[in-house]
C-alpha angles and dihedrals in degrees: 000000000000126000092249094056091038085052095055090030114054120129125228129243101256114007115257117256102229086041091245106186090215125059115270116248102231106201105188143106110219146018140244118217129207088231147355098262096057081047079062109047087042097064092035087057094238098118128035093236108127117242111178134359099232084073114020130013123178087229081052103048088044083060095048099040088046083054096041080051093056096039105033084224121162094248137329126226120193123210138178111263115358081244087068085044096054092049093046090054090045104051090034081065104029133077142178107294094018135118138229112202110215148148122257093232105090138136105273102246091053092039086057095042095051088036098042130013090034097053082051084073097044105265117125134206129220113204121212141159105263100204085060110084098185097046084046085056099043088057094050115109152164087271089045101123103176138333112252112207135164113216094226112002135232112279106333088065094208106172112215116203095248097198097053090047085044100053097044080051094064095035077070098039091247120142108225121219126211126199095208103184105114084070133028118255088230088069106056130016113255091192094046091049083054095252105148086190143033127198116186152172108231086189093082121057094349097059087061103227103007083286084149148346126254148125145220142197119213106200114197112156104022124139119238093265096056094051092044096060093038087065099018104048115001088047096044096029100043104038093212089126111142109258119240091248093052090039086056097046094048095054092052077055089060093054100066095019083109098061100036090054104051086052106044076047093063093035086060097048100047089043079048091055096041089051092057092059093045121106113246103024104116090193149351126217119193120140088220092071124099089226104054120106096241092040095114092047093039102057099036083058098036113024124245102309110038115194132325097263115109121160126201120204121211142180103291142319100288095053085053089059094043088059101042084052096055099046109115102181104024108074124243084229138120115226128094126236102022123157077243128069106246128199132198147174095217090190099069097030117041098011091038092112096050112093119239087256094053092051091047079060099054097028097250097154111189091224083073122103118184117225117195107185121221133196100279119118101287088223084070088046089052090051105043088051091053100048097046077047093051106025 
């Protein structure tokens, strides 16, 4: 069966009663059980009845095991934004005196949680250029705990070659994991690549439409350990687990993730296109272009359109303003993936708190603005582009 038809047909995990063709939305906070032994056998993890909604919740479960299903993974755990899913990951591997090996391009949320709260409890980070195998190895040491990685980064959109870090990682007996938001997991194959775990944020394309916020971690080559606290501790201990209502609004996501993405993806390359020919625009980054520097790797990982993210750089920072000011269809809004074309100066916004100095470090110019593409004609797109560039 294809991931497009799994994704529309997966059975529950006791038929409704009422033989409802959409998930339940079980709002509630506890169980009963039918006696004191499968209470038992429920809060110790060793049954799939559902205890208590703070840690499993059958709307829930219906969302992970339709996931696990499309993506053969190990096991899948929601939460309730991917930036509770990071941290989870992270703290399920890290400890006090260890090190997480990672690039400093990195979106700015997770970039602050590895370089700052973390450090806080005694974990360090050692930054490296990814794309760069013998500077990786050379990193590596005895504290190294895992390699962090985001598959095309926000908003530089550097491409590392997944297989080749992957397989250095486990050379060194190191899991590498992957944040894979900038594409669906439905359209490549995360095992396969060599990446043990996924964080990501299922906001963005999954919600279908930013209906909600939420995250999940795919975990596909994970020892026991790892899976156990993921369930057991992070999940108990830190409260972050997904809510029913997001859980069921996400899985009505999956079901239509397939055709928004192919065309927000066209949409991206043809507004990509377009932006290359338009006065004023100094340069176009877009992974999908023949012309981009991770093109190659980006494609043969990703297939010919990867992800709906462009951005356009212009002459400074006030021309950037000027532009976001005069746009009449594209949102001024954070946010990826939305039904809506969004458009950002991440300078100023998500990376607003960082000094100069700090954004010099990462590449963060202030003449970028960030362009997610949304669902709307592309023609419109075109057009609304071209006036707030000429206007």
């Amino acid at each position: 069966m294809q991931k497009q038809t799994k994704a529309i047909h997966f059975d529950y995990q006791r038929p409704d009663a009422y033989g409802a063709l959409s998930m339940p939305v079980y709002h509630c906070a506890a169980y009963e059980f039918e006696n004191a032994a499968d209470m038992v056998e429920s809060f110790c993890g060793r049954s799939d009845m559902p205890d208590y909604s703070r840690v499993t919740n059958p709307t829930v479960t219906y969302f992970e095991r339709k996931i696990q299903a499309l993506t053969k993974a190990q096991d899948v755990v929601a939460f309730s934004s991917g930036m509770a899913a990071i941290s989870n990951t992270l703290f399920c591997l890290a400890a006090s005196g260890r090190t997480i090996l990672t690039s400093r391009h990195l979106f700015g949320n997770t970039l602050a949680l590895i370089n700052g709260t973390m450090r806080r409890f005694g974990v360090e980070v050692v930054f490296c250029d990814l794309t760069d195998l013998n500077a990786v190895e050379a990193a590596i040491s005895e504290k190294t705990c895992c390699i962090f990685m985001e598959i095309m980064t926000n908003p530089q959109l550097e491409v590392v070659d997944i297989p080749a870090l992957s397989s250095l990682a486990h050379k060194h007996r190191l899991p590498l994991i992957a944040d894979t938001t900038m594409v669906p997991f439905t359209v490549f194959d995360g095992k396969a690549l060599g990446i043990d775990v996924e964080v990501v944020s299922s906001t963005k394309y999954i919600s279908g439409g930013a209906t909600s916020i939420g995250g999940i971690v795919i975990e596909h080559s994970v020892n026991p350990e790892f899976k156990q606290r993921m369930r057991q501790e992070m999940l108990m201990n830190f409260g972050a687990y997904m809510t029913p209502h997001v859980a069921y609004m996400q899985t009505l996501g999956l079901e239509t993730l397939a055709v928004r993405y192919e065309k927000q993806t066209q949409n991206a390359l043809l507004l990509a296109e377009a932006l290359e020919k338009m006065p004023g625009v100094k340069a176009v980054r877009y992974p999908g272009l023949p012309n981009d520097a991770f093109h190659h790797v980006a494609t043969r990982q990703f297939g010919a359109r990867p992800g709906a993210m462009i951005t356009m750089e212009l002459a400074d920072k006030e021309s950037c303003f000027a532009f976001l000011d005069r746009l009449n269809l594209i949102r001024r809004a954070t946010n990826l993936f939305d039904n809506r074309s969004l458009a950002i100066h991440p300078a100023s916004t998500i990376f607003g708190n960082f000094t100069e100095e700090q954004r010099r470090s990462i590449d963060i110019s202030d003449r970028i603005i960030r362009l997610s593409v949304g669902l709307e004609a592309v023609e419109d797109l075109i057009e609304d582009v071209r006036q707030a560039l000429e206007a």
